[in-house]
C-alpha positions, -999 to +999 in steps of 0.1 A: +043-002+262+012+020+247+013+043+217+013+074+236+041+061+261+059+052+230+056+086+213+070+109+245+103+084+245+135+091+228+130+078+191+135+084+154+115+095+126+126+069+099+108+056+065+121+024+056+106-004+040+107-038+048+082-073+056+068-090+082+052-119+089+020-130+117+020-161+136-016-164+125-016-157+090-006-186+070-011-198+034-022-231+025+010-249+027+002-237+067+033-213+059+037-175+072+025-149+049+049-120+043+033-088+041+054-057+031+057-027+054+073+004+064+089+019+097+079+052+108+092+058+141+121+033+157+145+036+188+163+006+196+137-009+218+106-003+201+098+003+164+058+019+147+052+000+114+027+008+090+012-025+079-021-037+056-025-066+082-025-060+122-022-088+145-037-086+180-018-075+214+007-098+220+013-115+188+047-126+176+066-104+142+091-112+123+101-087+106+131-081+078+142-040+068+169-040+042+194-015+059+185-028+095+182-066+089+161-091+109+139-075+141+118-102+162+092-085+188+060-093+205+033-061+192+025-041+224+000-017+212-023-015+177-033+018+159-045+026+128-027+016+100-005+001+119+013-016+151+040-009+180+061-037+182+088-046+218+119-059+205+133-088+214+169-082+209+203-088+227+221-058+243+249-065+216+222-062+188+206-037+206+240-014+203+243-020+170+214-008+159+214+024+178+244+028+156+227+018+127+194+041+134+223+076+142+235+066+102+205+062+089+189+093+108+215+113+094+217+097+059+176+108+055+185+143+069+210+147+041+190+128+018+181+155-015+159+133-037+140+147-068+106+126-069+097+144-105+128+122-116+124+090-097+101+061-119+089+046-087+073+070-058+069+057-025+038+071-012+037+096+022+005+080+029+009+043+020-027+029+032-055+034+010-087+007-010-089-019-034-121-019-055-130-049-069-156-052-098-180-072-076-185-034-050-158-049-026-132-025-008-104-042+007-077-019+027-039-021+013-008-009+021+008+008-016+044-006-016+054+023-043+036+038-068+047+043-108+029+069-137+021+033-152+011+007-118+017+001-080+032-029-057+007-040-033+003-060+001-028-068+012-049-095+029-060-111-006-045-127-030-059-117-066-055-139-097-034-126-124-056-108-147-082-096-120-096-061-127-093-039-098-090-005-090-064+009-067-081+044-049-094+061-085-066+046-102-079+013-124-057-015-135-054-055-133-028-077-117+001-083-138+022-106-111+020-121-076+052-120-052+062-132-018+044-097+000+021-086-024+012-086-063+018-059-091-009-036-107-007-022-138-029+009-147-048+012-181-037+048-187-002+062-179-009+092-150+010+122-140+034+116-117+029+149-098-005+137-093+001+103-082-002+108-048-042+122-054-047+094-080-042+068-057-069+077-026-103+063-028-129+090-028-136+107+003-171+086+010-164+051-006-195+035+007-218+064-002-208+068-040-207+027-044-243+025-031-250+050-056-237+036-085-239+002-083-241-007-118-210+018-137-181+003-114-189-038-120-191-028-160-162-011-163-138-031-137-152-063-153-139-052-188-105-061-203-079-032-205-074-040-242-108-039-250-118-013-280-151+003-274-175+028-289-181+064-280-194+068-239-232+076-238-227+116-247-219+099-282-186+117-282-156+101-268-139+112-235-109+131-238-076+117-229-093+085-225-084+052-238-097+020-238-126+005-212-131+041-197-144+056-232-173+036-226-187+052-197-206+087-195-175+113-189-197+121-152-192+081-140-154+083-140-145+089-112-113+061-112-100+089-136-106+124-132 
């Protein structure tokens, strides 16, 4: 089944998070690499994940959502950001989790959350870019997002310690687990703004190839670092740290 067939059949809007796994993505124990995802439209025969990694027509998932369990399937169809997968489950399952899909339908309807008052968000758009210090921009999917670091999934595997940015929002990797690793940020941002703070800038490649030396400098310094005033020879308000040494115009992993 395409994407477009998919979308004119009888199906739920539903956000849940969960993992998955591709028959050819393997670490190097030759084991399946988890990958953390999210569900944005399911019926009980078909389900739309958002994904960092996408696997070609045909491949095998195996997939695990906390409130809907395991969910095998073959992907039928691949679209941006993400993947249509068939799946391959008994009618018995199958009932079952048209029962489970009505609860949870309703339980999001009903759902009144406060994000203001939540410490972790969990982003509407999850897919945005990794910077490393080297120029290299490496798609993600943003597990959930905190005034003070993210949870990632992507296809790399960063050392602890590696200075990255995440969108405009700069940090270095605190931890690695099963799906992802953790970032923490070197400031502490708004968390109305969070959202905003995590997209890359609208033309990546453009502003990269036009400053190719500020990014390296400043991703390549350590977050506990104590430097001078930027090159204004006044310091940069609200700024802390490795982002008070560059000109108040070059950050642009701040403002």
């Amino acid at each position: 089944m395409s994407f477009n067939e998919f979308m004119q059949r009888q199906a739920i809007d539903l956000r849940t998070g969960g993992r998955y796994s591709l028959a050819n993505r393997r670490d190097m124990q030759g084991n399946r690499r988890e990958f953390a995802c999210r569900t944005t439209r399911i019926s009980p025969f078909q389900m739309l994940v958002a994904a960092p990694v996408l696997g070609p027509q045909g491949e095998r998932v195996i997939s695990f959502f906390g409130e809907l369990g395991k969910l095998d399937g073959w992907i039928t169809d691949v679209v941006e950001g993400g993947f249509l997968v068939d799946l391959a489950v008994t009618r018995k399952a199958r009932e079952g989790l048209a029962t489970k899909l009505s609860w949870l339908e309703k339980k999001q309807r009903d759902a009144v959350v406060d994000l203001r008052k939540q410490q972790r968000l969990v982003p509407e758009n999850p897919h945005t870019n990794l910077i490393f210090a080297d120029g290299t921009t490496v798609s993600c999917f943003v597990i959930d997002v905190s005034p003070s670091g993210a949870a990632i999934s992507a296809d790399v595997e960063p050392e602890i310690g590696t200075r990255l940015a995440v969108g405009r929002a700069v940090g270095h990797v605190v931890r690695r687990f099963n799906e992802g690793f953790a970032i923490q940020f070197d400031r502490v941002y708004e968390m109305d703004y969070l959202e905003q703070t995590i997209r890359p800038p609208q033309d990546l490649p453009t502003y990269l190839s036009q400053r190719p030396q500020d990014l390296p400098t400043y991703l390549s310094l350590p977050p506990t670092a104590s430097f001078p005033s930027n090159a204004n020879g006044a310091s940069v308000s609200g700024l802390t740290g490795c982002a008070a040494l560059l000109p108040e115009e070059n950050i642009y992993l701040i403002d």
